[in-house]
LUMDREN-914257 format. One record per residue (C-alpha): residue in one letter; x, y, z. Coordinates in steps of 0.5 Angstrom, whole numbers, padded with zeros to 4 digits, always signed. Each point is the difference from the previous one (the first is absolute). Layout:
# residues N
AXYZ...
END
This chain:
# residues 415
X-0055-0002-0026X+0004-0003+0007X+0007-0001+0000X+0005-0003+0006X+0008+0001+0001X+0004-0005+0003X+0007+0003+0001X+0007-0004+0001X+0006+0002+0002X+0003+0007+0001X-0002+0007+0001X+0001+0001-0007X-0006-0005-0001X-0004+0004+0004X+0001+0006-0002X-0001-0002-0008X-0006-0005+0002X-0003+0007+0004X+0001+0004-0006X-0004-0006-0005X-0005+0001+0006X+0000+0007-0001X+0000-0001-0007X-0007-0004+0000X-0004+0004+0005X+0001+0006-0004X-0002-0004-0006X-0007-0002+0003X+0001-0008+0003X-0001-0001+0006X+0005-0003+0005X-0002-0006+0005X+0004-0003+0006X-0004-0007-0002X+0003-0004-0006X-0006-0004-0001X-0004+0006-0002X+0006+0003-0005X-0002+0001-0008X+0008+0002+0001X+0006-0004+0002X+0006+0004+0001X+0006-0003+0002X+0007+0003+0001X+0006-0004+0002X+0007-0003+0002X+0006-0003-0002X+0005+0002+0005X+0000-0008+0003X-0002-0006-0003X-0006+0000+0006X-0002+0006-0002X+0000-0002-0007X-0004-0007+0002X-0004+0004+0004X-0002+0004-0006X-0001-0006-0005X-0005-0004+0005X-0004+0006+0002X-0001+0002-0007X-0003-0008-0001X-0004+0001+0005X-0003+0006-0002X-0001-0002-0007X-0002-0007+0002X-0006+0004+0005X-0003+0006-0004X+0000-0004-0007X-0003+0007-0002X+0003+0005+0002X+0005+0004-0004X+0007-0002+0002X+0005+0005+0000X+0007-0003+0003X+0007+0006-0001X+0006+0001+0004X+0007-0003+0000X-0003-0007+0000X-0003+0001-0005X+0007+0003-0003X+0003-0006+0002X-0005-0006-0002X-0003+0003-0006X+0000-0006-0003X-0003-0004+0005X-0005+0005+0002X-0002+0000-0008X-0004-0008+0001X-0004+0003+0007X-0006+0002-0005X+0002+0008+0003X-0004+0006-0004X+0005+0005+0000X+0008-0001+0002X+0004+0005+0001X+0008+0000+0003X+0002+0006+0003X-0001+0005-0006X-0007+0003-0002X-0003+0000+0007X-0002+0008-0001X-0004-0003-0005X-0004-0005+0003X-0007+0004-0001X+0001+0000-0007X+0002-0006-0001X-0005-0003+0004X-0006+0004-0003X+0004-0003-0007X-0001-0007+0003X-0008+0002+0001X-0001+0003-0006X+0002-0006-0004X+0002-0006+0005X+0008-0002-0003X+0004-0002+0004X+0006+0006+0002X+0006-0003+0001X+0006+0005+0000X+0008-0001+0003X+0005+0005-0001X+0008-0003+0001X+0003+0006-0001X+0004+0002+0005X+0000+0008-0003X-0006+0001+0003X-0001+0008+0001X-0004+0002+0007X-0008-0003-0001X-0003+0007+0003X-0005-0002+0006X-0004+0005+0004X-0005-0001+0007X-0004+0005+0003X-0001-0005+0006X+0002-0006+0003X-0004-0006+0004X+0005+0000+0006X+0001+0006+0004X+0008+0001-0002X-0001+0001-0007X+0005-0002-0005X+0003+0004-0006X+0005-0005-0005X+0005+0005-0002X+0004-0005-0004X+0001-0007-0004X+0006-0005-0001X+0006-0002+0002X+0007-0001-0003X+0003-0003+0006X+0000-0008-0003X+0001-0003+0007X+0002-0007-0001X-0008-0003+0003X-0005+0005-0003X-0003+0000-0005X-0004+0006+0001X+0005+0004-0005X-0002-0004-0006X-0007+0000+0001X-0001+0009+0003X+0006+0002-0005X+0006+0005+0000X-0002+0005+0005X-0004+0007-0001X-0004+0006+0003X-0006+0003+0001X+0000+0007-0002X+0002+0004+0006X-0006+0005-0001X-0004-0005+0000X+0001-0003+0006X-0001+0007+0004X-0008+0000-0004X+0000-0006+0003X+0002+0001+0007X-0004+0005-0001X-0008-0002-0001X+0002-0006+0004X+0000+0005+0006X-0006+0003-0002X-0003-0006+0001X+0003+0000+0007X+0005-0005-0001X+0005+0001+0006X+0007-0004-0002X+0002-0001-0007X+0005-0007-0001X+0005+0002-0006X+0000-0008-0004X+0003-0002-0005X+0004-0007-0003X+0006+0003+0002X-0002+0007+0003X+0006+0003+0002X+0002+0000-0007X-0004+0005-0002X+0003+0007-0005X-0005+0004-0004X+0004+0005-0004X+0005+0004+0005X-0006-0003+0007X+0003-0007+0004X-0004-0003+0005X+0002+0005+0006X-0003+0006-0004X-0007-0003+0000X+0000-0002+0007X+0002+0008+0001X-0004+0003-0004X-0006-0005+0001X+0000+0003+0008X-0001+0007-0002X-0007-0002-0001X-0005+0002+0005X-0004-0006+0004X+0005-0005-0002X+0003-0003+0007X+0005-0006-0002X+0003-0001-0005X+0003-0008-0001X+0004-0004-0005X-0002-0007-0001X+0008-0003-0001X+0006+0003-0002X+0007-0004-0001X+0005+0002+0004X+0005+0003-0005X-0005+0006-0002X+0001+0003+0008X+0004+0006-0003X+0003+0006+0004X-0007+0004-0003X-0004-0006+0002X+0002+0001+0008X+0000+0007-0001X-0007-0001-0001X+0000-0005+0006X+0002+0006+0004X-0004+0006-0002X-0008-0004-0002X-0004-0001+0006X-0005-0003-0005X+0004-0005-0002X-0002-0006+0004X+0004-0003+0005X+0001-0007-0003X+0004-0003-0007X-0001-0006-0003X+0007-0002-0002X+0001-0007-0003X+0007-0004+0002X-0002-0007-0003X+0006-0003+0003X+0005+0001+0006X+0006-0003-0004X+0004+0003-0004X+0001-0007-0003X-0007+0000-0001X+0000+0007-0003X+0005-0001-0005X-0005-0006-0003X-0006+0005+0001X+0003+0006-0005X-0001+0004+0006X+0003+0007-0001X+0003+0001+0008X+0004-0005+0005X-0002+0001+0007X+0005+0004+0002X-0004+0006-0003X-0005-0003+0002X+0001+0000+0006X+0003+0008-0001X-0006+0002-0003X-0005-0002+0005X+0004+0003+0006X+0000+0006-0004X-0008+0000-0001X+0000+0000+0008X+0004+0004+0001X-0005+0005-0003X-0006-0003+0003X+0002-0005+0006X-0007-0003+0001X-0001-0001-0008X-0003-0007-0002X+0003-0003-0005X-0003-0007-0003X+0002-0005-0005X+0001-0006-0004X+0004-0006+0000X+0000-0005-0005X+0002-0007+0004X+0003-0006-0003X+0003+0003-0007X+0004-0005-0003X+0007+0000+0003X-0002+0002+0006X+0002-0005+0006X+0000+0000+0008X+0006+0005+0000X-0003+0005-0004X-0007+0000+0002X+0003+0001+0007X+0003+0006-0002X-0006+0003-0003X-0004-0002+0007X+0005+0003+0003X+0001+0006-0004X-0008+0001-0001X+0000+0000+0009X+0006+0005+0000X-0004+0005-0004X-0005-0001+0004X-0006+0000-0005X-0007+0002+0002X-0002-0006-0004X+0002-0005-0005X-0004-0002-0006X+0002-0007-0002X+0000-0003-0006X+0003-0008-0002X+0003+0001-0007X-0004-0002-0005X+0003-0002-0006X-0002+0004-0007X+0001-0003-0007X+0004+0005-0003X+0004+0003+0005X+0007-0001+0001X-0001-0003+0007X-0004-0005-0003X+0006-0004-0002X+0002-0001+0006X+0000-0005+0005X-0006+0001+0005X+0000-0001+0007X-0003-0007+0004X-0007+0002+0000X+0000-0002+0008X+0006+0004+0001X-0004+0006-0003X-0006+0000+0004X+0005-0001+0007X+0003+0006-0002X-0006+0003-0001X-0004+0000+0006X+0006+0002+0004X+0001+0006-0004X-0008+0002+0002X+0002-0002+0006X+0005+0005+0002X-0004+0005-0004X-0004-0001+0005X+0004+0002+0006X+0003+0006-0004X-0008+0002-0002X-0001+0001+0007X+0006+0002+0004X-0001+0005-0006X-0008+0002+0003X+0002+0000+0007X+0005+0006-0001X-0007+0004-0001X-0003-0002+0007X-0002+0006+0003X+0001+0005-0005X-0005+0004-0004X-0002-0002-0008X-0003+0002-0005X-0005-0004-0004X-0003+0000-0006X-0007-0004+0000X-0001-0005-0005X-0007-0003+0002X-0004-0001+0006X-0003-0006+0003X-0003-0003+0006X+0000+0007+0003X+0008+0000-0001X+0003+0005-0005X+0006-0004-0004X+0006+0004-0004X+0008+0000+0000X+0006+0006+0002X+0003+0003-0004X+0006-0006+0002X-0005-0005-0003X-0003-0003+0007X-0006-0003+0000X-0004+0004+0006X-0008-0001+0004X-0004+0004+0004X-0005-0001+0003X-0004+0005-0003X-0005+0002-0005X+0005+0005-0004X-0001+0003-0008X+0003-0003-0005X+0004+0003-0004X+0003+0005+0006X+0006-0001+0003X+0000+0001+0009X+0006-0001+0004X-0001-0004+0005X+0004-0004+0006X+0004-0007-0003X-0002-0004+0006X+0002-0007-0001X+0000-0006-0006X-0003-0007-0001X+0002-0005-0005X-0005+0003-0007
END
């Protein structure tokens, strides 16, 4: 039989939707990239914002609507959020966050005697759900080390659909790492909810990014995000002294008002924040730092997004991923007054905008200089990968996938 994957969401979507493939194809079903062609369905979702959700919710419609007969398996945290909504869409298996490491049982369950399997878990006391891949569809291959998140900012709702936070067997992590790289996978990205939080007996996150770069053939080692608060002393000891930790961190700051931070439940003001970053240079001066704003949380006016545009500039991020507030039902935000939806959008494109300024006078410092790039795919006699800082690099020539060169920076253009 042959099953399709759609994917929503993070990088911990991504890892678990590549282990159900995994899972599958060791199982004797065949993977196809044409839905139309698919016994199975699989799609694994999003409810980080209610577009997301609204996303999510259309598409599964849809697919339902145009393969009439094909088994529907629909999961994730949509399905988490909305488990009663998507009860009335005529979907053959339904899973919230918890079971997904069983899907081949369940599914070959549902072949066996076609019930419907229907299965949400609403506790937060969940212990780690062991998942393990030996290779990844992309050339950075993930490994999710962790779940959950105990943060309880006053927008997300991620808190109540992932669960409290918990680990991945330290050990574990390394055998993974391990056969990823016998499969010629160059760089490994650590993911998780909230995967700075990580801690397996006497191991925190620091240990796992040390010990995993003791592994012969392993070049890179990169995390997905990490909260500024979790950027401790032995954090910056491993900054300074692992050259295979790449040069680039994805660190959140949400709002550049400590106005607006309050009302987040963030855990730093911006001072420390600020502190934080000039020490991250400090140790590496031409490190990229990337993060998220949230523009329009209520209560925000013109002075405060003023502030947050003016710190987000001083802090010279090399690029600005920019969300509206999107209101979640069950969050404390929720009870708050929303911005003017006008006024968002206005907000919006000029954060983008000065994101755009700082992408590229963050590019420009590497005209002229040598870089090494790891190649991720080869089209129209151009070889396409990232640096170790995460800029995006062409080169007019036909290189091996998978390897990575070092070459000449020699300009950008916009995309």
């Amino acid at each position: 039989m042959k099953f399709y994957i759609e994917t929503f969401g993070c990088k911990v979507n991504l890892y678990e939707s590549n282990y159900i493939k995994e899972a599958l194809l060791n199982s004797a079903f065949v993977l196809t990239d044409n839905i139309k062609d698919a016994d199975i369905i699989i799609i694994n979702t999003c409810t980080v914002t209610n577009t997301a959700d609204s996303k999510c919710k259309k598409f599964v419609r849809r697919v339902r609507r145009e393969n009439a007969h094909s088994i529907l398996i629909v999961l994730g945290c949509s399905v988490q959020n909305n488990f009663e909504e998507y009860q009335n869409m005529d979907i053959d298996i339904l899973l919230g966050n918890n079971n997904k490491s069983k899907i081949v049982n369940i599914l070959n369950n549902y072949l066996s005697n076609q019930e419907k399997y229907y299965y949400i878990n609403n506790n937060r006391n969940l212990e780690f759900e062991d998942m393990e891949i030996n290779d990844f569809e992309h050339t950075r291959a993930f490994i999710k080390i962790q779940d959950g998140c105990d943060n309880f900012c006053s927008y997300c709702i991620i808190p109540f659909m992932r669960g409290k936070c918990r680990s991945k067997e330290f050990d574990k992590i390394l055998e993974e790492a391990q056969n990823l790289v016998k499969n010629n996978h160059k760089e490994i990205v650590l993911t998780g909810i909230h995967t700075g939080s990580y801690h397996y007996n006497n191991y925190d996150l620091v240990d796992v990014i040390n010990e995993l770069s003791k592994i012969d053939g392993l070049e890179r080692i990169r995390l997905s995000s990490v909260e500024i608060t979790e950027l401790n002393d032995k954090f910056m000891e491993m900054l300074k002294n692992n050259s295979k930790f790449c040069d680039h961190l994805h660190i959140p700051l949400q709002a550049g008002s400590d106005d607006i931070l309050k009302l987040m439940h963030r855990k730093y003001d911006m001072k420390y924040f600020f502190n934080k970053i000039a020490e991250i240079r400090s140790i590496r001066p031409n490190i990229s730092i990337t993060t998220d704003i949230i523009v329009g949380f209520p209560g925000e006016d013109e002075r405060m997004f003023q502030e947050t545009y003016e710190n987000a500039s001083k802090l010279k991020f090399s690029k600005i991923h920019v969300f509206p507030y999107s209101k979640r039902n069950g969050t404390v935000a929720s009870r708050m007054k929303d911005v003017d939806d006008k006024e968002k959008t206005n907000r919006v494109h000029k954060l983008l905008e000065l994101s755009n300024i700082l992408e590229k006078e963050y590019e420009d410092k590497f005209i002229g200089k040598k870089v090494s790039v790891l190649i991720e795919e080869v089209k129209d006699n151009c070889s396409i990968g990232h640096t170790s800082n995460y800029l995006r690099v062409v080169v007019p020539k036909v290189l091996e996938k998978n390897q990575i060169y070092e070459v000449e920076y020699t300009g950008n253009k916009e995309n």
